[in-house]
MIBA-733103 format. One record per atom (N, C-alpha, C): residue number from 1; residue in three letters; chain; atom name; y, z, x. Coordinates in steps of 0.2 Angstrom, whole numbers. Each point is the difference from the previous one (the first is absolute). Example, Ala and Ser with C-alpha at 12.3 -4.5 7.8 and 13.67 -1.06 7.14 Angstrom:
# residues 2
1_ALA_A_N_-28_39_66 .
1_ALA_A_CA_6_0_-4 .
1_ALA_A_C_6_0_4 .
2_SER_A_N_5_-4_-2 .
2_SER_A_CA_6_1_4 .
2_SER_A_C_5_3_-4 .
This chain:
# residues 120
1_UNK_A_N_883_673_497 .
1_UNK_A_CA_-7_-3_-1 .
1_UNK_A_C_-1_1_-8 .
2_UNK_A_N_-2_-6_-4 .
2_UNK_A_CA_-3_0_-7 .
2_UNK_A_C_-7_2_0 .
3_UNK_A_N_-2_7_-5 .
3_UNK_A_CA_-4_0_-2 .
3_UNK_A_C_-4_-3_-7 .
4_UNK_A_N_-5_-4_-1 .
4_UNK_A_CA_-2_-2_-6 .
4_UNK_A_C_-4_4_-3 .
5_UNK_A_N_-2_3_-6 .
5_UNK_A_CA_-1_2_-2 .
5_UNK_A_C_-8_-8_-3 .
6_UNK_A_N_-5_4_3 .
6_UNK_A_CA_-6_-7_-3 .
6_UNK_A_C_-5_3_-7 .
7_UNK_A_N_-1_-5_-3 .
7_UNK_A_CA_-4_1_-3 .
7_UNK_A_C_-8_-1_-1 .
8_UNK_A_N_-1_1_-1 .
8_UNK_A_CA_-9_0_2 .
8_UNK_A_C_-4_-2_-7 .
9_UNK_A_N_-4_-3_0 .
9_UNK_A_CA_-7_-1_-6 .
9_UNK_A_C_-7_-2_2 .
10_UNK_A_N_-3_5_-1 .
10_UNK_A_CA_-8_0_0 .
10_UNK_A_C_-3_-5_-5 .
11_UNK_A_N_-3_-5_4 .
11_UNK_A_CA_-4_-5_-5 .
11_UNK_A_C_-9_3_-1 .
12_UNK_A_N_0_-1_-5 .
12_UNK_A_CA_-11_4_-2 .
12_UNK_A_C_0_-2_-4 .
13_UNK_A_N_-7_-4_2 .
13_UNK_A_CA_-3_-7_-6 .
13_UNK_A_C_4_-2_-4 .
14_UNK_A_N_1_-1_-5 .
14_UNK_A_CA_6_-4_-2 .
14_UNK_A_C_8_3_-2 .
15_UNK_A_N_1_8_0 .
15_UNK_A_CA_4_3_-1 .
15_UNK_A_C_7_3_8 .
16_UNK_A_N_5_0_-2 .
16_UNK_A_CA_3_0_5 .
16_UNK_A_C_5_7_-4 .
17_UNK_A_N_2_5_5 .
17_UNK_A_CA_1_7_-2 .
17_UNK_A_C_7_2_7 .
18_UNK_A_N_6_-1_-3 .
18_UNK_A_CA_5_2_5 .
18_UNK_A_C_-2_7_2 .
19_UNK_A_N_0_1_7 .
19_UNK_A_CA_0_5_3 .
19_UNK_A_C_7_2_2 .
20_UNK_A_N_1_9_1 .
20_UNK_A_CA_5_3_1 .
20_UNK_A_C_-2_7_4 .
21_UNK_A_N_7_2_3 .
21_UNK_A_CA_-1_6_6 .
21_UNK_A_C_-7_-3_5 .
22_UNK_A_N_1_-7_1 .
22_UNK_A_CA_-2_-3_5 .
22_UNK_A_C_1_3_8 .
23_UNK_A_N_-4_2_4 .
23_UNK_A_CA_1_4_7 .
23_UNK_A_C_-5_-6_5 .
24_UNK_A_N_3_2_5 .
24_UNK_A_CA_-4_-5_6 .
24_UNK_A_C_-3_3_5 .
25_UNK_A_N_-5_3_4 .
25_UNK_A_CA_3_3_6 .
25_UNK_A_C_-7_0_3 .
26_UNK_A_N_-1_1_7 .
26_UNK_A_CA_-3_0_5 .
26_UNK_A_C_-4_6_0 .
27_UNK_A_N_-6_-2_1 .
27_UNK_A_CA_-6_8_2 .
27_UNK_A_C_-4_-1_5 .
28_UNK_A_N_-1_5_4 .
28_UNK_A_CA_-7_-2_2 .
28_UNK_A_C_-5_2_-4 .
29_UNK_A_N_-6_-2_5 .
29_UNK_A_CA_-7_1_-5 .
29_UNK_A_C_-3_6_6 .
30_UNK_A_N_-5_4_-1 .
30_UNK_A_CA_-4_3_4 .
30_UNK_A_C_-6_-3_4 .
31_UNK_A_N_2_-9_2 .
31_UNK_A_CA_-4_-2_6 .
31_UNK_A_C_3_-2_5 .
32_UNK_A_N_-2_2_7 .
32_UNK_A_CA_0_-1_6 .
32_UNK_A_C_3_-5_3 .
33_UNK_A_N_-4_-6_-5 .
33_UNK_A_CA_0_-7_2 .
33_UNK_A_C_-1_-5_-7 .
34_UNK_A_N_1_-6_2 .
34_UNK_A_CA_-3_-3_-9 .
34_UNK_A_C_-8_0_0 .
35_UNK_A_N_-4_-2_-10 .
35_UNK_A_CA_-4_2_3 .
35_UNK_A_C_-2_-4_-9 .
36_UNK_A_N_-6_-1_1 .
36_UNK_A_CA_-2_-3_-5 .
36_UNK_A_C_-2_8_-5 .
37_UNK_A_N_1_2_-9 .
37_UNK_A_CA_3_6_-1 .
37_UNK_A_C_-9_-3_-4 .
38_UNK_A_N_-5_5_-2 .
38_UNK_A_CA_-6_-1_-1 .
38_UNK_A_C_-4_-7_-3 .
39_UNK_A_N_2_-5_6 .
39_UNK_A_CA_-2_-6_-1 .
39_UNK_A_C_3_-5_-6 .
40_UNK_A_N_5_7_-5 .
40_UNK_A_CA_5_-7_-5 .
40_UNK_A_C_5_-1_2 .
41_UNK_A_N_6_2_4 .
41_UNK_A_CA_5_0_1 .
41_UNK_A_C_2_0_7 .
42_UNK_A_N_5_-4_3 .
42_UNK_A_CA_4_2_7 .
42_UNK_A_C_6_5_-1 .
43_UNK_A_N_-2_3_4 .
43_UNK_A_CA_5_5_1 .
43_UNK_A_C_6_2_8 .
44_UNK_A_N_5_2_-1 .
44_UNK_A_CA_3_-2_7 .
44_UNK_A_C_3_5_1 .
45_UNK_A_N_3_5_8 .
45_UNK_A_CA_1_4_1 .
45_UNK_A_C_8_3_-7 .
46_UNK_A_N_4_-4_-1 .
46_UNK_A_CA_6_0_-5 .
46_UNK_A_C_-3_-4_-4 .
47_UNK_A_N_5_2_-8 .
47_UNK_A_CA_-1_-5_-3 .
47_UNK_A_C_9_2_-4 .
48_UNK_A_N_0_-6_-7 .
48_UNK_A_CA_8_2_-1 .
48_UNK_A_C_-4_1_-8 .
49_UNK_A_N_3_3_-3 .
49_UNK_A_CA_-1_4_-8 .
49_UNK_A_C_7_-1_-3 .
50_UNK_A_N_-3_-2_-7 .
50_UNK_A_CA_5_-1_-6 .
50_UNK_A_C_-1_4_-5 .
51_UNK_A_N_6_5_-3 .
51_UNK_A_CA_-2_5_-4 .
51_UNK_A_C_4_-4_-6 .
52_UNK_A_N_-4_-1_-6 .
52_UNK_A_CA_4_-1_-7 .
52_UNK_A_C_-1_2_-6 .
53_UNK_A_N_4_0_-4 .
53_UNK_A_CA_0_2_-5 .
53_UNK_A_C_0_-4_-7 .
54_UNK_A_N_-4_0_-5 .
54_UNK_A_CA_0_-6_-5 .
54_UNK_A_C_-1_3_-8 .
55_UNK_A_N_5_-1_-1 .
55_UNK_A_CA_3_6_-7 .
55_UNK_A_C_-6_-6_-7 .
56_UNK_A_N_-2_-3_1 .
56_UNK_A_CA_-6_-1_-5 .
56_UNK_A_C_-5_-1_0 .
57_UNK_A_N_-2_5_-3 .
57_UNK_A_CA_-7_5_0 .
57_UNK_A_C_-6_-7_0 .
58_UNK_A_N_2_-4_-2 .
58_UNK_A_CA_-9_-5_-2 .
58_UNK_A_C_-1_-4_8 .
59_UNK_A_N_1_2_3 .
59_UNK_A_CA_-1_-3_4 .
59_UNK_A_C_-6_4_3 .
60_UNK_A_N_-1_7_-3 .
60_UNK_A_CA_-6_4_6 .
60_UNK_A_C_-7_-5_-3 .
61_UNK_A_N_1_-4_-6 .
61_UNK_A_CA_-8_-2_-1 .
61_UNK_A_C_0_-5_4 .
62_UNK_A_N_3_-5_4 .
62_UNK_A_CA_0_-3_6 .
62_UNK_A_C_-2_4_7 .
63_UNK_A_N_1_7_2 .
63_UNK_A_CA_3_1_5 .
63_UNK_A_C_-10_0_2 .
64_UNK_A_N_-4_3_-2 .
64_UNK_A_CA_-8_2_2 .
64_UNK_A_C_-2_-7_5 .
65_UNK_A_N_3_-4_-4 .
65_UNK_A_CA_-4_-8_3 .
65_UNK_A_C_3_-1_7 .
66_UNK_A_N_7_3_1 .
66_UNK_A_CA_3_0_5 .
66_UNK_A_C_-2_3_6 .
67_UNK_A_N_-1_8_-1 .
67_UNK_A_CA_-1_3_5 .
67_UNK_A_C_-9_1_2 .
68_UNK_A_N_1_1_8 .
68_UNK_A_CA_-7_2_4 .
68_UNK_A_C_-4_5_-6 .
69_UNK_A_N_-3_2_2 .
69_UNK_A_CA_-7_6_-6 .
69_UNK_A_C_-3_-4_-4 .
70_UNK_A_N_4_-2_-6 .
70_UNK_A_CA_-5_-2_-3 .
70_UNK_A_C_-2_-9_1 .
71_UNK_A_N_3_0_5 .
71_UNK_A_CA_-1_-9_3 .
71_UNK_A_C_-2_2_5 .
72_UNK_A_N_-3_-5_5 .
72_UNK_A_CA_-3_0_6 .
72_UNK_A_C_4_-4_6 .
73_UNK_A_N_7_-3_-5 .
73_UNK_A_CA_5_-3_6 .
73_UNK_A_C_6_4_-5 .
74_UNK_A_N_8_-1_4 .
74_UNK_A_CA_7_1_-5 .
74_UNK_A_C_-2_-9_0 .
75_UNK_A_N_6_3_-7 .
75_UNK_A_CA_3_-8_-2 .
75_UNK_A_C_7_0_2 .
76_UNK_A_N_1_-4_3 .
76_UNK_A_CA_7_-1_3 .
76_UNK_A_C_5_-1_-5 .
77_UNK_A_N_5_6_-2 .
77_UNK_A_CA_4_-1_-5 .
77_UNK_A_C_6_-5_4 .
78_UNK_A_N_3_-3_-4 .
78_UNK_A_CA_6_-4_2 .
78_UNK_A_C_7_3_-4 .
79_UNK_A_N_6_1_5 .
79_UNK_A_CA_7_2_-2 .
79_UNK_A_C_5_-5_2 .
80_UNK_A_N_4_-1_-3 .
80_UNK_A_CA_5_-6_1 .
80_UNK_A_C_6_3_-1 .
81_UNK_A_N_4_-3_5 .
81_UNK_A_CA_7_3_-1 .
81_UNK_A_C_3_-6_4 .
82_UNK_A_N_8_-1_-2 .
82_UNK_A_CA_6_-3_5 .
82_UNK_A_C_5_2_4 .
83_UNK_A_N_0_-2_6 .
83_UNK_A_CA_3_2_3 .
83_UNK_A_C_7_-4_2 .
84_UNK_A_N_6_2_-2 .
84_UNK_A_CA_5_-5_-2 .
84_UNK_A_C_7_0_7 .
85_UNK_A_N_-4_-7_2 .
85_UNK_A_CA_6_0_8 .
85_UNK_A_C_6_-5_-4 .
86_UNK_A_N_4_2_5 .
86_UNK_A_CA_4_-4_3 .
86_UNK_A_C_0_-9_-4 .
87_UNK_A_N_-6_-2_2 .
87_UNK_A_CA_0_-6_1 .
87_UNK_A_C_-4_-2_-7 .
88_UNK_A_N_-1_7_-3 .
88_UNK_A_CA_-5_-1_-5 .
88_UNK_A_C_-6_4_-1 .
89_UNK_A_N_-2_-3_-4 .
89_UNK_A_CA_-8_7_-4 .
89_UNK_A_C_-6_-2_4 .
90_UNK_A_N_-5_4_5 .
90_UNK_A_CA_-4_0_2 .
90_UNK_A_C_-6_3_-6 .
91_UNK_A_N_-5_-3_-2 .
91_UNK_A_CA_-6_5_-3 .
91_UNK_A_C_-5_2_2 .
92_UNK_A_N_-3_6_0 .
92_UNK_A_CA_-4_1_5 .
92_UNK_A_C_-5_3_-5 .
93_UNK_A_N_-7_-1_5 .
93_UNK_A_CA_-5_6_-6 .
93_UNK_A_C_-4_3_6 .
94_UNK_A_N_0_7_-4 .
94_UNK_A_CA_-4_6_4 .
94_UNK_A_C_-5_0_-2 .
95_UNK_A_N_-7_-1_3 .
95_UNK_A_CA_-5_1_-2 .
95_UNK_A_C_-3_9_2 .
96_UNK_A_N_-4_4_-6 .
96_UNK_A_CA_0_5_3 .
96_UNK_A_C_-8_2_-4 .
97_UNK_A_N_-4_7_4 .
97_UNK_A_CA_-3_2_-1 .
97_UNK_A_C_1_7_-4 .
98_UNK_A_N_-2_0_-8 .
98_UNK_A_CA_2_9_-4 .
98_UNK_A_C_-7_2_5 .
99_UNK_A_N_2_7_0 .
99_UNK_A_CA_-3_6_6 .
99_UNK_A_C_0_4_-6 .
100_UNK_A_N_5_2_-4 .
100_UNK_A_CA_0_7_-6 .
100_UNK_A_C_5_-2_-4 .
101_UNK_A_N_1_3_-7 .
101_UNK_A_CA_5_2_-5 .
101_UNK_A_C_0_6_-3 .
102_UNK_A_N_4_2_-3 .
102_UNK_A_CA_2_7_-4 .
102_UNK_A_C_2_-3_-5 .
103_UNK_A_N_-2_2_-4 .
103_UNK_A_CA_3_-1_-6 .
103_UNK_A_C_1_6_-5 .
104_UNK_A_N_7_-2_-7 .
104_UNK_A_CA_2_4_-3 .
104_UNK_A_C_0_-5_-6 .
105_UNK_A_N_3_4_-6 .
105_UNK_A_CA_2_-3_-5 .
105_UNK_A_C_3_-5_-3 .
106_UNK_A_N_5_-1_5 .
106_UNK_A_CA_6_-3_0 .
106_UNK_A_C_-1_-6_5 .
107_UNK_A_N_-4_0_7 .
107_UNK_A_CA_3_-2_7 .
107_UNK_A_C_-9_0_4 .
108_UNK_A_N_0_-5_2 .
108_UNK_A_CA_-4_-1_7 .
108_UNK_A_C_3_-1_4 .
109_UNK_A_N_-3_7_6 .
109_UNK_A_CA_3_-3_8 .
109_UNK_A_C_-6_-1_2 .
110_UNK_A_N_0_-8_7 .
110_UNK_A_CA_-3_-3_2 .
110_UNK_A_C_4_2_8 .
111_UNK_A_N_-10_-1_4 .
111_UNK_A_CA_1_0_7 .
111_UNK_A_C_-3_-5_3 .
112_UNK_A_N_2_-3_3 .
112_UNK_A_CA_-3_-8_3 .
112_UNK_A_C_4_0_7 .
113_UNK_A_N_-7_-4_3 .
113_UNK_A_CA_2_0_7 .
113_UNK_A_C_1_-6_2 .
114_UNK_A_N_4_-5_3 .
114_UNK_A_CA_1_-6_1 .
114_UNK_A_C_-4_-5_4 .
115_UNK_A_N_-3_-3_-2 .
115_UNK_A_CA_-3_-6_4 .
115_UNK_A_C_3_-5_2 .
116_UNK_A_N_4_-2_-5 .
116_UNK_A_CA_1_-8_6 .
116_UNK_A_C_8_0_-4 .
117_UNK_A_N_6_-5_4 .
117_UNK_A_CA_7_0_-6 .
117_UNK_A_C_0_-9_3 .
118_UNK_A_N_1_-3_-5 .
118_UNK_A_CA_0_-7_0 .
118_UNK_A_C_7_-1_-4 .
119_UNK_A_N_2_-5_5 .
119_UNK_A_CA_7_-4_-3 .
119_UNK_A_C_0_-6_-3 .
120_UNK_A_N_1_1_-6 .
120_UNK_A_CA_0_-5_-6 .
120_UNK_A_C_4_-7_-1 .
């Protein structure tokens, strides 16, 4: 079996920012059942989380208009990558919610939860 190695890029407002140490994975949440999360958000028993990393720093003046707190909705950030079969290149984009960042010097890491994946 072939492993590809994918590439990832975050589009935000007009600027696009390759992502790296890209992770995927599955969580649950701490409800019961789904559940409408304080009247802005649906929320589901699991959800899947994308962890990234994005080595240029101008991207945090972007990032406030993105996330829940100081907005009253998320803004659906958009990630695009290729998926290269066999037959050929599929393009797909991830739509995600940012939830938090850490930021350094050097490097923002970004946590976003998946909303929707659409094949391009």
């Amino acid at each position: 079996m072939q492993h590809n190695k994918l590439d990832y890029t975050l589009h935000l407002d007009t600027k696009s920012y390759q992502l790296r140490d890209v992770s995927i994975t599955k969580s649950a949440t701490p409800l019961t059942r789904p559940n409408m999360r304080g009247g802005v958000y649906f929320s589901d028993t699991f959800h899947y989380r994308i962890k990234a990393t994005v080595d240029d720093i101008t991207i945090v003046q972007f990032l406030s208009k993105a996330m829940l707190g100081p907005n009253t909705e998320f803004k659906n950030l958009k990630i695009t990558s290729s998926l290269k079969k066999d037959v050929g290149t599929k393009n797909i984009s991830i739509f995600t919610n940012l939830t938090n960042t850490m930021q350094s010097s050097s490097k923002v890491e970004l946590n976003m939860v998946i909303v929707e994946i659409r094949e391009d």
